[in-house]
GUPA-501225 format. One line per 8 residues: number of its first residue (from 0); their letters; for each residue z, x, y of N, C-alpha, C. Coordinates in pm, whole numbers, plus 50000, padded with zeros to 5 digits. Last residue first. Example, Ala and Ser with C-alpha at 12.3 -4.5 7.8 and 13.67 -1.06 7.14 Angstrom:
2
1	SA	50708 51285 49775 50714 51367 49894 50787 51290 50003 ~ 50780 51319 49431 50780 51230 49550 50780 51320 49670 .
//
This chain:
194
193	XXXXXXXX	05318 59088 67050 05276 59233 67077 05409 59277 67139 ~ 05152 58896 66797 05287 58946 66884 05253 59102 66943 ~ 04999 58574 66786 04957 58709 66794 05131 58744 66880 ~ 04873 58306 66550 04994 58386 66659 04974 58565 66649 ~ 04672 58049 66489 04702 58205 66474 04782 58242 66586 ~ 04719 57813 66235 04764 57863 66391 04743 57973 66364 ~ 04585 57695 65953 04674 57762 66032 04621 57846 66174 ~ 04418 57383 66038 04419 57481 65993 04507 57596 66068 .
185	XXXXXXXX	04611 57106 65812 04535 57133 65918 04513 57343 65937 ~ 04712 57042 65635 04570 56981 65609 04540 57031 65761 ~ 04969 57079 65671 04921 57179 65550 04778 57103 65556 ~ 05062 56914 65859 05073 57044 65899 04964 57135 65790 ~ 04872 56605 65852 05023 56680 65830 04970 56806 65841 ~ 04675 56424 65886 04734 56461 65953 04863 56560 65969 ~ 04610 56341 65659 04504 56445 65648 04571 56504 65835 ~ 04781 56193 65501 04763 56328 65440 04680 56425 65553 .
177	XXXXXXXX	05000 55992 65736 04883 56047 65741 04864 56176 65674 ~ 05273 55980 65833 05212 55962 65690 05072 55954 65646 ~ 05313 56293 66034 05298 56133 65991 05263 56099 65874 ~ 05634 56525 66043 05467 56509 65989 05492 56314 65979 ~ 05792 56470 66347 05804 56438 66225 05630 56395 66162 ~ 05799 56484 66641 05803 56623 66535 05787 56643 66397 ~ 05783 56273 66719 05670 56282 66706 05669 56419 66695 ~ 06013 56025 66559 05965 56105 66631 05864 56237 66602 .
169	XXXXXXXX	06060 55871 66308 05957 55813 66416 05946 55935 66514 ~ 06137 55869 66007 06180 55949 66154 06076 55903 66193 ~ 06207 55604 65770 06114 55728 65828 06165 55768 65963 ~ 06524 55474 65673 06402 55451 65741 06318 55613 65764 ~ 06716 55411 65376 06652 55519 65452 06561 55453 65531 ~ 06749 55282 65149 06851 55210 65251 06818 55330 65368 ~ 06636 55266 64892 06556 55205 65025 06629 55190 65138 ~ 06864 55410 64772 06729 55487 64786 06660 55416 64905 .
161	XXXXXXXX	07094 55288 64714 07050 55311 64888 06886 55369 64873 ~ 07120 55303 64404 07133 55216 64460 07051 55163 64639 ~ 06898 55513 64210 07021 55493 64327 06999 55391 64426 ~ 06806 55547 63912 06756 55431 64017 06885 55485 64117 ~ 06666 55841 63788 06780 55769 63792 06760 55660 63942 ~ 06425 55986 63804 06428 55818 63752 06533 55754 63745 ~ 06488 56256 63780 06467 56198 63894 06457 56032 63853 ~ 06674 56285 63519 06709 56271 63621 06664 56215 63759 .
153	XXXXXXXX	06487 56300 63324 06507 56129 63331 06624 56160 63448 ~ 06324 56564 63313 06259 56419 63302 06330 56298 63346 ~ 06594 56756 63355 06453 56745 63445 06371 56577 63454 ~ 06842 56547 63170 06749 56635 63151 06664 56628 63326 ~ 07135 56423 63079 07062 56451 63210 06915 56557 63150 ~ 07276 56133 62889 07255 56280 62909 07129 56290 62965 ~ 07505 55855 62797 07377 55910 62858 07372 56081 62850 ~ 07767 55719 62676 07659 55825 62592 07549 55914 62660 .
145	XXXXXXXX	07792 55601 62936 07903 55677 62858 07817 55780 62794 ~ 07558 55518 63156 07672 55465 63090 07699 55615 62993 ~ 07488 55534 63515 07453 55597 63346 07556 55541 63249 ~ 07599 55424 63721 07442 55446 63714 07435 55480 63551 ~ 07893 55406 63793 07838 55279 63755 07667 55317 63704 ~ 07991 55631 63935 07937 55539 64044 07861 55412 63918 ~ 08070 55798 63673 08154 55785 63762 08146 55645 63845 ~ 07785 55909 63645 07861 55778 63542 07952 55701 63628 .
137	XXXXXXXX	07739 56045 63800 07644 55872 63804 07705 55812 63723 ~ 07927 56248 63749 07946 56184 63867 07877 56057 63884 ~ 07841 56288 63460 07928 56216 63431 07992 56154 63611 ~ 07554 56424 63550 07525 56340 63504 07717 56219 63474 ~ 07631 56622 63729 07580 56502 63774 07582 56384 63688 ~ 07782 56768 63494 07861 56750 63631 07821 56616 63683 ~ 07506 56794 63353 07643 56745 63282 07731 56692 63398 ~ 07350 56990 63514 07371 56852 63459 07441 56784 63413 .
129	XXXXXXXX	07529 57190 63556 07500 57146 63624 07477 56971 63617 ~ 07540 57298 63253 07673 57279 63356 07629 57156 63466 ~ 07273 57365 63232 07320 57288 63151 07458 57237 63236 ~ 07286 57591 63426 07216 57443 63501 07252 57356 63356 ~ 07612 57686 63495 07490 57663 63453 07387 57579 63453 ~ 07770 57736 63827 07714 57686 63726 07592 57723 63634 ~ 07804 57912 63999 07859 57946 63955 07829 57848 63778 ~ 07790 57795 64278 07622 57902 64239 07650 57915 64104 .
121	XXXXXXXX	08048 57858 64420 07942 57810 64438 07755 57927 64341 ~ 08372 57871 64381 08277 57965 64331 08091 57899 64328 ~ 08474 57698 64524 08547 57799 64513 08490 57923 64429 ~ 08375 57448 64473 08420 57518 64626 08425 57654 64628 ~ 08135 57464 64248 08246 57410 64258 08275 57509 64410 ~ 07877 57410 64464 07983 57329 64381 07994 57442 64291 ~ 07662 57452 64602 07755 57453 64671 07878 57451 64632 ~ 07408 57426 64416 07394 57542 64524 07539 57572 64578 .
113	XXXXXXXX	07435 57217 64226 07391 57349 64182 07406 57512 64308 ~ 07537 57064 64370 07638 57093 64273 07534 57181 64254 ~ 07269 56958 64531 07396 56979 64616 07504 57034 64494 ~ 07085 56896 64333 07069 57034 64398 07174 57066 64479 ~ 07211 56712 64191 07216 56792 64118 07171 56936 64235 ~ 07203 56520 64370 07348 56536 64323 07318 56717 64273 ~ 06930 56484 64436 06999 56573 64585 07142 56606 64479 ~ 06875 56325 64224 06828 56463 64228 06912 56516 64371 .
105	XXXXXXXX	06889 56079 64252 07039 56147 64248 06951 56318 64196 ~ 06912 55993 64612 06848 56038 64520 06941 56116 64436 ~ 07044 55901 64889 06927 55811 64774 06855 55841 64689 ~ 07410 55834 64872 07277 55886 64881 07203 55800 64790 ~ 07554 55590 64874 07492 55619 64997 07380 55700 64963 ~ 07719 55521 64677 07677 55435 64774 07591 55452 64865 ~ 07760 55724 64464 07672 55578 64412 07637 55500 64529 ~ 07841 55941 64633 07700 55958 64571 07631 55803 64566 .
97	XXXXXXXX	07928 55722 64969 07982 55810 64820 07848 55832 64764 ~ 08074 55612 65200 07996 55725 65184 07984 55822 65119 ~ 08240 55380 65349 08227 55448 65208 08120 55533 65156 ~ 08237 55180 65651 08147 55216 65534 08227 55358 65424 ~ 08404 55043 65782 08440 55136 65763 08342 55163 65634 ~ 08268 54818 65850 08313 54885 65983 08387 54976 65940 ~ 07996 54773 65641 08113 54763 65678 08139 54796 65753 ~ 07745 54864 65538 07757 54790 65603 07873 54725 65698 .
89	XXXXXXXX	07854 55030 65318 07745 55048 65388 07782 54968 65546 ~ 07968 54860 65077 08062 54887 65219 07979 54938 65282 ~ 07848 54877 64842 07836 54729 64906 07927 54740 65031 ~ 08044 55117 64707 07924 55031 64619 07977 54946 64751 ~ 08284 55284 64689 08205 55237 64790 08073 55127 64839 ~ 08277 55492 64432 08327 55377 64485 08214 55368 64615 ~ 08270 55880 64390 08237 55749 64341 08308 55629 64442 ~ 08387 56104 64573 08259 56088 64536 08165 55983 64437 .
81	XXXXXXXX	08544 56152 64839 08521 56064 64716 08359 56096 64699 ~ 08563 56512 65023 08558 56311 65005 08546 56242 64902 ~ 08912 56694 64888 08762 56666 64920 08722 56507 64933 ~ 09183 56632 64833 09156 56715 64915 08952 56737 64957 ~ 09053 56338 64722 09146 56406 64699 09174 56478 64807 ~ 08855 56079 64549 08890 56171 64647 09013 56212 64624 ~ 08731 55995 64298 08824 55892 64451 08852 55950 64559 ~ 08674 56109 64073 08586 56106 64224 08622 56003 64263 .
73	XXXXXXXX	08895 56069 63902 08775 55962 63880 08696 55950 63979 ~ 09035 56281 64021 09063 56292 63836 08939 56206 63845 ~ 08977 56427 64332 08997 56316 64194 08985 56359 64046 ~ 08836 56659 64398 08817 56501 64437 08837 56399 64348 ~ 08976 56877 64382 08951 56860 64500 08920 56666 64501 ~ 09050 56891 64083 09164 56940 64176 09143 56891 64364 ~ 08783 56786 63962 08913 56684 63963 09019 56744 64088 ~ 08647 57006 63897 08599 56920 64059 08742 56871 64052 .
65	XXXXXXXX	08667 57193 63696 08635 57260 63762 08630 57140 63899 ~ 08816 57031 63459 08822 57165 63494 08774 57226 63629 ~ 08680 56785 63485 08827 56770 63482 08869 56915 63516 ~ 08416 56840 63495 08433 56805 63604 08624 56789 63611 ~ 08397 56927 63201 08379 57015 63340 08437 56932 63484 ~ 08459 56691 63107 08519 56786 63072 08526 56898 63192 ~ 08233 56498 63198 08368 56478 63220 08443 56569 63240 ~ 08023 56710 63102 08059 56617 63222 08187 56644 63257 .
57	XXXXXXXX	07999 56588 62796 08084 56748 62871 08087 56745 63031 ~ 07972 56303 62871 08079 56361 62794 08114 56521 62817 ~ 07751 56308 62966 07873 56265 63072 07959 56349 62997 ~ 07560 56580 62908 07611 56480 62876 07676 56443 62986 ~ 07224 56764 63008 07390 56744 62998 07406 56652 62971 ~ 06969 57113 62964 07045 56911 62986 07173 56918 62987 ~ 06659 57239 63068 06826 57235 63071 06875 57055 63038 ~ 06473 57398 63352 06535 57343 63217 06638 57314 63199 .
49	XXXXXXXX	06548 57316 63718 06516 57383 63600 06559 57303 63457 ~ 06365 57123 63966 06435 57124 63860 06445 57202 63753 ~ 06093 57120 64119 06218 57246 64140 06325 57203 64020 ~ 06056 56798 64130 06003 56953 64177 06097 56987 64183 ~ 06193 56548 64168 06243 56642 64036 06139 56764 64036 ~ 06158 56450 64422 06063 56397 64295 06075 56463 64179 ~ 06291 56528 64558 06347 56374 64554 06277 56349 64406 ~ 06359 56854 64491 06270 56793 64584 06302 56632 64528 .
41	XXXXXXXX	06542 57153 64530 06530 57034 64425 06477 56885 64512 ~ 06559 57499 64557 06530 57403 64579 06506 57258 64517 ~ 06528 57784 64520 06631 57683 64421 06598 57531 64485 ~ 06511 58035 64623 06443 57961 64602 06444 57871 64523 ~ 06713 58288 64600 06720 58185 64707 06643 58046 64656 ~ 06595 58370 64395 06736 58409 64382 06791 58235 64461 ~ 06345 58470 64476 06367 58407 64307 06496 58300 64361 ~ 06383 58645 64653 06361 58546 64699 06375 58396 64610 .
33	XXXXXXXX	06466 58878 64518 06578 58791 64604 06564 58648 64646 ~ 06269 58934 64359 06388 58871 64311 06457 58836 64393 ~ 06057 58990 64573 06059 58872 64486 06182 58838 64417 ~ 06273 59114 64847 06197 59120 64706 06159 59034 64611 ~ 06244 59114 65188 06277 59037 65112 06214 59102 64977 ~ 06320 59441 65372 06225 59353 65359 06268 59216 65247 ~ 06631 59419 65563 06528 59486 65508 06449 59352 65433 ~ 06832 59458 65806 06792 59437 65759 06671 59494 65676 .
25	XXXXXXXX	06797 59654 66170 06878 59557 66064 06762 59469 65965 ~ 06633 59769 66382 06704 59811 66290 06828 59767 66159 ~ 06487 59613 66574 06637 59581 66555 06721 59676 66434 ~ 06272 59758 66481 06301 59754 66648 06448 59709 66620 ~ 06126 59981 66320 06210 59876 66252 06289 59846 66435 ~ 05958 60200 66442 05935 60143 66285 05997 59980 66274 ~ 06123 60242 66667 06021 60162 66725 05955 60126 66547 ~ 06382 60346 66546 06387 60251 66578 06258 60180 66650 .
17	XXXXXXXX	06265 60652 66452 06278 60547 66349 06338 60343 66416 ~ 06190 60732 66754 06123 60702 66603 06085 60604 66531 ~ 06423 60795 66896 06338 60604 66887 06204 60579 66811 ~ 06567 61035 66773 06618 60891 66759 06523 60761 66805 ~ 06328 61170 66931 06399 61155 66808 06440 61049 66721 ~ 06372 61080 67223 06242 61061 67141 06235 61085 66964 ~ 06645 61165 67270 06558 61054 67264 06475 61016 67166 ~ 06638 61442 67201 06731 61385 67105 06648 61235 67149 .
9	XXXXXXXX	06464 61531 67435 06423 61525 67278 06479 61474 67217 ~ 06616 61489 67624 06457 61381 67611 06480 61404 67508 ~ 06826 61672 67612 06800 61486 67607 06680 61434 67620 ~ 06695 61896 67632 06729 61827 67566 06786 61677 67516 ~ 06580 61972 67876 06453 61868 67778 06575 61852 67667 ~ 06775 62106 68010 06711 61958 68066 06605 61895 67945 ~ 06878 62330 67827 06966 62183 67830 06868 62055 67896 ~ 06605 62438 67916 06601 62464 67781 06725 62306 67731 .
1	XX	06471 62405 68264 06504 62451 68163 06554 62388 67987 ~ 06145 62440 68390 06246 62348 68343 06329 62420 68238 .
//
């Protein structure tokens, strides 16, 4: 055989080296700080909430600086949806689908403005910022009055109006309300890849 015929094998076998290590060759491993980074999460029950507080009053301020251009000077909407009013239209043939009317936790306010808000620079808050934002948007919907201020502790206890206005998923992908039936009481699956 000659000396050009094994050379394409070899450049082969070369090159699929480093691609049988890493088969798609994209990407790389996750680092605790990235994952830090990602792992922001804010659970109905104020799990995941960082330190931190806010007023309406700087609230306001931020929210005149940094939301008003998209949804109002008083979250009525704008170029974005409203985010106050709607109180008691649920039900309507044109329901209103605002923080005070619809969602049912105002912990989702604070993890939806901490991850997505403001449009135009998302992530971009402080979580003092953060609170403050939520806390003068519950003002906004009638929930906090004027003086109030947001902490971890008395954010999840904010009452929202719809909280009971949710039913459970009935389908049978959905863990039951059974503890000893849900995914984490049972024992992990083993998967094998080859």
């Amino acid at each position: 055989m000659r000396l050009e015929a094994l050379l394409p094998l070899v450049l082969s076998l070369t090159l699929a080296g480093p691609a049988a290590a890493d088969p798609l060759g994209i990407g790389r491993p996750a680092s605790p700080e990235a994952i830090a980074a990602w792992d922001i999460d804010v659970r109905p029950d104020g799990q995941g909430l960082p330190p931190g507080h806010g007023s309406v009053r700087d609230g306001a301020a931020l929210f005149a600086a940094r939301c008003a251009g998209c949804h109002g000077a008083r979250g009525e909407g704008a170029a974005a949806e409203p985010l106050a009013g709607g109180r008691g239209s649920l039900a309507s043939a044109k329901p209103l689908r605002t923080v005070g009317s619809f969602w049912p936790y105002a912990t989702t306010l604070f993890d939806y403005v901490r991850r997505a808000m403001p449009f135009d620079a998302p992530q971009s808050l402080s979580s003092d910022e953060t609170y403050a934002v939520s806390a003068y948007v519950l003002h906004l919907n009638g929930l906090l009055p004027e003086e109030a201020s947001l902490d971890a502790a008395s954010l999840p206890r904010v009452a929202m109006p719809n909280r009971d206005g949710f039913t459970a998923d009935p389908r049978p992908d959905i863990a039951p309300p059974n503890p000893s039936a849900r995914p984490s009481a049972r024992p992990a699956a083993h998967t094998e890849t080859r």
